[in-house]
KEKE-3310 file (N, C-alpha, C; in steps of 0.2 Angstrom, whole numbers, plus 5000, padded with zeros to 4 digits):
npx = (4713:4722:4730:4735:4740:4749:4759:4762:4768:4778:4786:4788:4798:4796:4805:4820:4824:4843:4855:4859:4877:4885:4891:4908:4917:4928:4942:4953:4969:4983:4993:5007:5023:5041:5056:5063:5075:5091:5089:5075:5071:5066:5069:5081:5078:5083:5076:5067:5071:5066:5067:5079:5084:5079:5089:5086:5085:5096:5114:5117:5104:5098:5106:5102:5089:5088:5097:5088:5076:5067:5068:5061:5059:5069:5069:5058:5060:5072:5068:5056:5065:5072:5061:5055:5067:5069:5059:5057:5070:5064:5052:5063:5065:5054:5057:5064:5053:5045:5039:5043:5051:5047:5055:5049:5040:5038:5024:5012:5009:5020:5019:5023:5024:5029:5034:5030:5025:5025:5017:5014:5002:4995:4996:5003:5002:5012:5013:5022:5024:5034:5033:5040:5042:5027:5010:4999:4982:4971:4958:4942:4942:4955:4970:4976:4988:4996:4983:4980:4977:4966:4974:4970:4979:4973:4963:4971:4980:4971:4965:4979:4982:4972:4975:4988:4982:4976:4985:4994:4982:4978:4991:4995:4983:4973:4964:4971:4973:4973:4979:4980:4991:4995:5011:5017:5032:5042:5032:5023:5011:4999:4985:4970:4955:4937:4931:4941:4942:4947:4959:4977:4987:4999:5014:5032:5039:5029:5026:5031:5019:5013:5019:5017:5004:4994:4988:4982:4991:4997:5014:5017:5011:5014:5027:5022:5016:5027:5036:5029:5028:5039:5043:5048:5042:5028:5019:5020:5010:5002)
npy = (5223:5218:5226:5223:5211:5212:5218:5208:5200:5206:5208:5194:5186:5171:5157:5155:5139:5132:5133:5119:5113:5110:5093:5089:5078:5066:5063:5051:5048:5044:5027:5026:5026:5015:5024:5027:5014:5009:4995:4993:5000:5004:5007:5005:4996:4984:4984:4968:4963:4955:4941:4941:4937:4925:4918:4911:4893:4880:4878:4864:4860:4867:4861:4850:4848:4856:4844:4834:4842:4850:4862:4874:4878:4886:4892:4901:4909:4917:4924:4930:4940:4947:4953:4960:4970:4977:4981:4990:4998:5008:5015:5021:5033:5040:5048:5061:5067:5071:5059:5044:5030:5013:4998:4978:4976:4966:4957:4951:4932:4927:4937:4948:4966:4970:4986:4999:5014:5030:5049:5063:5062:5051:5035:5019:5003:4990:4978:4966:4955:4947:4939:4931:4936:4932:4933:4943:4943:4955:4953:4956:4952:4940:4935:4930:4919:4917:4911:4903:4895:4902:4916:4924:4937:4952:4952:4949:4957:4971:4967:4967:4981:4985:4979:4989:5003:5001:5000:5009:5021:5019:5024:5036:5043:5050:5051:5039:5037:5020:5012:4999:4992:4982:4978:4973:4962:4959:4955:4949:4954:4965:4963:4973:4971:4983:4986:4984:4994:4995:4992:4998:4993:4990:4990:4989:5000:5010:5015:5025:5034:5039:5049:5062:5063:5071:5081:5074:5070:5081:5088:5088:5076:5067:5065:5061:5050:5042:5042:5034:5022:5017:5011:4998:4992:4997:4986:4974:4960:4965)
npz = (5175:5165:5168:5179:5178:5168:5177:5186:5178:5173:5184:5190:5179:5167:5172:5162:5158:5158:5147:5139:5136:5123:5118:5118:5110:5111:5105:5100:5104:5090:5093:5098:5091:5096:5097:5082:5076:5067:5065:5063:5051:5037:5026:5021:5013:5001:4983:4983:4994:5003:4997:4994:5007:5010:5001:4991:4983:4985:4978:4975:4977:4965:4953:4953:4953:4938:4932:4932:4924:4930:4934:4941:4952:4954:4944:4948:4960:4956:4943:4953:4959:4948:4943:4957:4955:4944:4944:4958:4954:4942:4952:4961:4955:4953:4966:4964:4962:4970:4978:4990:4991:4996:4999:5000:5012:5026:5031:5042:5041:5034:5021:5009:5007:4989:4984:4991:4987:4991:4990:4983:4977:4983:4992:4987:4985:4979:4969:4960:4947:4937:4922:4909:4893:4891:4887:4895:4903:4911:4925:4932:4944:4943:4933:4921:4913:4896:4894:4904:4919:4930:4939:4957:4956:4957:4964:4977:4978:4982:4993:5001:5002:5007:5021:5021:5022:5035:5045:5042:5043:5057:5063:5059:5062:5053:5038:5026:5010:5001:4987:4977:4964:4950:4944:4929:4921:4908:4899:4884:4878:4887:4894:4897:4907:4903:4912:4924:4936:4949:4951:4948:4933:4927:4915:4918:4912:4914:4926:4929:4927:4938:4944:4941:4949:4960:4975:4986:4996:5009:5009:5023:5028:5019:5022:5036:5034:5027:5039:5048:5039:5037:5047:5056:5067:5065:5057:5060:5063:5055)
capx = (4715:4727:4736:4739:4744:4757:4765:4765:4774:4787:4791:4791:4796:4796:4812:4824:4831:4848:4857:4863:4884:4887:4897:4912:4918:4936:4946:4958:4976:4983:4997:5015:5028:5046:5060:5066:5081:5093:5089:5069:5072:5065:5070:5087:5079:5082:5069:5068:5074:5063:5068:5088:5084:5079:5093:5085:5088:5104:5117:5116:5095:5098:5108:5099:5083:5091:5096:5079:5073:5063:5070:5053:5057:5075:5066:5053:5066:5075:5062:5053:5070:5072:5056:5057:5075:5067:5051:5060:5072:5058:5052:5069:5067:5051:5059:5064:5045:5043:5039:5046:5048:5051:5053:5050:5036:5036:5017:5011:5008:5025:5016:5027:5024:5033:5033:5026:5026:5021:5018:5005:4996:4992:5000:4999:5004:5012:5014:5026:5025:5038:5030:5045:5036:5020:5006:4995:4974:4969:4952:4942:4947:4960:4975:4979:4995:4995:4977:4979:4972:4965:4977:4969:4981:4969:4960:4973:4981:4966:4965:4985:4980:4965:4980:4991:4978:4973:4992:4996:4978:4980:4998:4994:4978:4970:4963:4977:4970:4979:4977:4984:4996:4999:5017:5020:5038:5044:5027:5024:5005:4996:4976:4969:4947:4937:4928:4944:4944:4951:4967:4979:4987:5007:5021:5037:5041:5024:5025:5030:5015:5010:5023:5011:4997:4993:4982:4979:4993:4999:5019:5018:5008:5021:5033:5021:5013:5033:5039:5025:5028:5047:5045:5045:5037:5020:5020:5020:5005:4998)
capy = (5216:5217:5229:5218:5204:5215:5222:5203:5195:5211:5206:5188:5183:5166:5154:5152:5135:5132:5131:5114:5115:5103:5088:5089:5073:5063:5060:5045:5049:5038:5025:5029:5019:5018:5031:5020:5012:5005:4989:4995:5005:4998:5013:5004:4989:4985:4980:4962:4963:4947:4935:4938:4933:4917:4914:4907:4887:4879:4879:4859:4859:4869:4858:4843:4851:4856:4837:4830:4846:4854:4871:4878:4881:4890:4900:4905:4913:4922:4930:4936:4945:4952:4957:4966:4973:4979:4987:4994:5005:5013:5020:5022:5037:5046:5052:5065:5072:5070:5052:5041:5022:5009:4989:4973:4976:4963:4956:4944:4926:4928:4940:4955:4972:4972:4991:5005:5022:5037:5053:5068:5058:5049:5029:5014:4997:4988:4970:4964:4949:4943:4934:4933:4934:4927:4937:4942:4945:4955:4953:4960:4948:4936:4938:4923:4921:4913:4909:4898:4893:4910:4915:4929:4942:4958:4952:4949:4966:4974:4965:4970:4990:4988:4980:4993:5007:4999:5001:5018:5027:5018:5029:5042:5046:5053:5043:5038:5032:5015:5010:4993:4992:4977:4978:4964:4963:4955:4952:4953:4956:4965:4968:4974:4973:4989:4985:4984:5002:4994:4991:5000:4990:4994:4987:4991:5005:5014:5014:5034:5037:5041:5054:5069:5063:5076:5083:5068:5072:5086:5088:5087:5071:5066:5064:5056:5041:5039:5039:5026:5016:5015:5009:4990:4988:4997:4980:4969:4956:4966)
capz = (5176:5162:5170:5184:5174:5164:5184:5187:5173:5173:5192:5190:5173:5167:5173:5157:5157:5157:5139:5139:5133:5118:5123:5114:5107:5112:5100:5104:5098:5088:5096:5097:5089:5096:5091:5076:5076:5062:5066:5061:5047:5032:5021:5019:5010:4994:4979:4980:5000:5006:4992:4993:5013:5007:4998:4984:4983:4986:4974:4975:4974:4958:4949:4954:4946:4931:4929:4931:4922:4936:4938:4942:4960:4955:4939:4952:4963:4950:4942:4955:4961:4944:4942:4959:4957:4937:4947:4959:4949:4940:4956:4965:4948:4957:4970:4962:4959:4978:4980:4995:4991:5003:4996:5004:5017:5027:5034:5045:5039:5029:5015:5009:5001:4986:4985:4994:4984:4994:4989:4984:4973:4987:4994:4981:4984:4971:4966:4954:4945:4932:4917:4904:4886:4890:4885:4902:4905:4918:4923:4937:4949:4939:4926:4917:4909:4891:4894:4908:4923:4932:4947:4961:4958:4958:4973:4982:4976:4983:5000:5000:5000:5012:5026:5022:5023:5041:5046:5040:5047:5064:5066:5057:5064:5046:5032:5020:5003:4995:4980:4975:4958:4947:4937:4924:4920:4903:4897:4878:4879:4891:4889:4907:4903:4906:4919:4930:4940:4956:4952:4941:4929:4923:4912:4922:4912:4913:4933:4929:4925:4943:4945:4941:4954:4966:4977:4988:5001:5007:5011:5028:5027:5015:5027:5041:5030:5027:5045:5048:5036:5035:5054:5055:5074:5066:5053:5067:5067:5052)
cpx = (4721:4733:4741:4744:4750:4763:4768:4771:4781:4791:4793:4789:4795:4803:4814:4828:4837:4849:4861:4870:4884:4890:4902:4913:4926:4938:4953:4965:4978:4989:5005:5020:5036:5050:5064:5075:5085:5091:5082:5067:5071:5068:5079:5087:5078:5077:5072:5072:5072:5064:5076:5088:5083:5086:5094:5087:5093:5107:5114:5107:5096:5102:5104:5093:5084:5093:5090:5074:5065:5066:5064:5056:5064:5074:5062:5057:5070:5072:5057:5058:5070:5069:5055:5063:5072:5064:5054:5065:5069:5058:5055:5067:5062:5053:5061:5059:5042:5038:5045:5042:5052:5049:5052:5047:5035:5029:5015:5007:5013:5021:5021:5024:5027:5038:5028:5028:5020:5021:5011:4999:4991:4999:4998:5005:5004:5017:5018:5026:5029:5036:5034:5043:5033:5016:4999:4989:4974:4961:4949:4944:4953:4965:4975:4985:4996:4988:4977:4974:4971:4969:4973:4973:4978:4964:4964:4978:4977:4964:4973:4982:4976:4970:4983:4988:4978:4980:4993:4990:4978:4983:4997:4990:4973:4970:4968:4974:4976:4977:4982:4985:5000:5003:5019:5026:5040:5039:5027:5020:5002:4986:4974:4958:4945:4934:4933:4947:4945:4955:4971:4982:4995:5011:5026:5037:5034:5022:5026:5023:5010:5012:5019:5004:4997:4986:4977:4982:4997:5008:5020:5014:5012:5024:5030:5020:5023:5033:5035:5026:5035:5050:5045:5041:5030:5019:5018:5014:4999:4995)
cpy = (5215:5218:5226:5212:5206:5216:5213:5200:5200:5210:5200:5185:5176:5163:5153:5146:5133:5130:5124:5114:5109:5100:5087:5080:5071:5060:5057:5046:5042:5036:5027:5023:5022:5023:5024:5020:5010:4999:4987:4997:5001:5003:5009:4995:4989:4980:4972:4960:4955:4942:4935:4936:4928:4915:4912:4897:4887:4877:4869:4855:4861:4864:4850:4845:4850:4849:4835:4836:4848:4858:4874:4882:4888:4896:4904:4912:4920:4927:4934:4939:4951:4956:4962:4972:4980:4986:4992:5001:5009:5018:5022:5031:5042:5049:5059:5071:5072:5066:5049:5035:5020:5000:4985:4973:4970:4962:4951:4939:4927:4931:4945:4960:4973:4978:4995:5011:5027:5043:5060:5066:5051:5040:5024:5007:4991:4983:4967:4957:4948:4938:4935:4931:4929:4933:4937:4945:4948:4958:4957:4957:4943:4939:4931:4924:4916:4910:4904:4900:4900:4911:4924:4933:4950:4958:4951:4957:4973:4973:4968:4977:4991:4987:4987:5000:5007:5003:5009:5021:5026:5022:5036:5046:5051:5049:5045:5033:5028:5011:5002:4994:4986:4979:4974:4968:4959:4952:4955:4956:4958:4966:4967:4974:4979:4990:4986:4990:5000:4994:4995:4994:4994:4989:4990:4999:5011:5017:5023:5039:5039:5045:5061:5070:5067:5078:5079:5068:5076:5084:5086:5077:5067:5062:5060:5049:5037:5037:5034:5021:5012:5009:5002:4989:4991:4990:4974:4967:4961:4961)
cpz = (5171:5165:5175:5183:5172:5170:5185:5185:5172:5179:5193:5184:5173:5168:5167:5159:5155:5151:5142:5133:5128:5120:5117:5113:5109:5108:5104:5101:5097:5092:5092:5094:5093:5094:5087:5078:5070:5060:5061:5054:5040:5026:5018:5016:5004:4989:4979:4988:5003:5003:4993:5002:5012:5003:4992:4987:4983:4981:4970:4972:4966:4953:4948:4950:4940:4927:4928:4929:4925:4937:4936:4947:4957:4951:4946:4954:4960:4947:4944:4957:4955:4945:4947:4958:4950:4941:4951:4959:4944:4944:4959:4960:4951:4962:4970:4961:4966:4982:4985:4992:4995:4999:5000:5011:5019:5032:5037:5041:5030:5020:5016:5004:4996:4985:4987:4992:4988:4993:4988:4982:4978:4991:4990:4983:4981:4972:4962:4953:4936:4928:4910:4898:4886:4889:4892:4899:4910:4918:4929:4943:4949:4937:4927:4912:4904:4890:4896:4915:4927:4939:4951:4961:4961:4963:4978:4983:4980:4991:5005:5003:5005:5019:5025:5023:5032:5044:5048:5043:5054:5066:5066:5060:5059:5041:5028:5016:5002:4991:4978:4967:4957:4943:4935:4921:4913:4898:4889:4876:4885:4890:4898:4903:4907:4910:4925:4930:4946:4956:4948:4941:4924:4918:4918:4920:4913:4921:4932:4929:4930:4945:4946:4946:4958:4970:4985:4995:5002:5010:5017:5028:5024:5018:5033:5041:5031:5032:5049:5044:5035:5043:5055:5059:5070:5059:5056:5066:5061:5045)
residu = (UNK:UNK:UNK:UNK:UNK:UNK:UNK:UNK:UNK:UNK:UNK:UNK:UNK:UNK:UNK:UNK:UNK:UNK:UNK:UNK:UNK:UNK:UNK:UNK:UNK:UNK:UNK:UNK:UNK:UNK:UNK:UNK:UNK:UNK:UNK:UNK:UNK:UNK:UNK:UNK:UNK:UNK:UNK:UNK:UNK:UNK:UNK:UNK:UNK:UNK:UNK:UNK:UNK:UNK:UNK:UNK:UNK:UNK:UNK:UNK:UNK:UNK:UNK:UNK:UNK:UNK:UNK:UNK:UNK:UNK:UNK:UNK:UNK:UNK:UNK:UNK:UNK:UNK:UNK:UNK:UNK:UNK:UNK:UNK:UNK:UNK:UNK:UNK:UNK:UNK:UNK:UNK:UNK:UNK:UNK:UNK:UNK:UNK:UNK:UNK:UNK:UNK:UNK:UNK:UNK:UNK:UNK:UNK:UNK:UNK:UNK:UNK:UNK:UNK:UNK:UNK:UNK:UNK:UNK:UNK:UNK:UNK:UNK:UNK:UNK:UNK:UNK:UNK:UNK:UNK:UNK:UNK:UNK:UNK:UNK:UNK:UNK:UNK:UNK:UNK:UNK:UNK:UNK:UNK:UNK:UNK:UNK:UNK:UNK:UNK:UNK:UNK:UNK:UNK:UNK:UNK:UNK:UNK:UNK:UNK:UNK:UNK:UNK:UNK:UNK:UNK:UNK:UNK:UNK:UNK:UNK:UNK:UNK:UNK:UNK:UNK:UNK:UNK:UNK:UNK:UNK:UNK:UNK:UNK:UNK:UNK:UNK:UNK:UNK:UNK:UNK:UNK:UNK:UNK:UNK:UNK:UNK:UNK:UNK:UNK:UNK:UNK:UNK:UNK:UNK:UNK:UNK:UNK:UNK:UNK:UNK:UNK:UNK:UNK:UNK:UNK:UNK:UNK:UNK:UNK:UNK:UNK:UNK:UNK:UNK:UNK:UNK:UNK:UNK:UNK:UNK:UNK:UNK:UNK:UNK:UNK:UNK:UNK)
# end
């Protein structure tokens, strides 16, 4: 009886069902952007690019201000140009250690990027605010300046960074870290509390102290974060 069993099963084994092939997975490429043009090209805009389109007030407003001593609207102006023009020439200075900056990102519902620093240490977009000898707080979602009324910088710092992130890994097609970066410009006092680990937190001149970051992206990368980001059409409606 065995025997028969053993002649059976050698002559008609059992059917092996088919290996089922893995199903590979479709990765979607990311969207193309035009070939850039002069026109696009952000790379040729300088710190403080969005404020000297404005104009600033009229020569006429200002005076009139200044009479009825109101030059709020014209200090504003002024001080935020400095303060970018300050910020900046700092980073104009990493380029050197194989950072790309780019100023004046414009974003949809008239918001701009002050600057965009790009490099190994990863992408950081950074804020500037001009407070000429006032002594600033920065909280984890506040700064107050002389210990006034609380203004949303560091959240809105941090919402900043998550747009730009969106932007850049869209093109890119690879996640690109961005880090959002407050730089107080003229300020006498800074005190940052120690709970705030989402944001950095600079004086102007301290802004080097990102120079040495590495490891985050590689030189090729480098170059692609740039060529997206320097493009205005991927901007558009972000």
């Amino acid at each position: 009886m065995i025997a028969v069993l053993t002649d059976h099963l050698r002559n008609n084994p059992e059917p092996v069902p088919p290996q089922k092939t893995p199903r590979t997975l479709e990765v979607e490429a990311p969207p193309m952007l035009p070939p850039l043009t002069a026109a696009d090209d952000l790379s040729a805009n300088r710190p403080g690019e969005s404020l000297l389109d404005k104009s600033g007030p009229g020569l006429i407003k200002r005076v009139v201000s200044q009479l009825l001593r109101r030059p709020a609207e014209w200090d504003s102006w002024r001080k935020g140009l400095e303060g970018e023009q300050r910020v900046g020439t700092e980073l104009n200075r990493l380029e050197r250690h194989g950072w790309r900056v780019l100023h004046s990102i414009l974003l949809a519902d008239k918001v701009d990027v002050d600057h965009l620093l790009i490099g190994p240490g990863g992408v950081f977009s950074i804020n500037t605010k001009h407070h000429h000898k006032r002594a600033v707080w920065v909280g984890d979602d506040s700064v107050k300046v002389d210990h006034g009324k609380p203004t949303p910088y560091a959240r809105k710092s941090r919402a900043e960074a998550k747009r730009v992130a969106r932007v850049l890994e869209r093109y890119c097609g690879f996640p690109v870290p961005v880090e959002p970066v407050l730089v107080f410009v003229g300020v006498t006092d800074l005190k940052v509390v120690a709970t705030q680990l989402s944001v950095r937190v600079y004086r102007e001149r301290e802004v080097s102290a990102l120079a040495p970051l590495s490891g985050v992206l590689t030189t090729e990368q480098v170059e692609q974060v740039y060529d997206v980001a320097r493009h205005r059409q991927a901007w558009i409606g972000a």
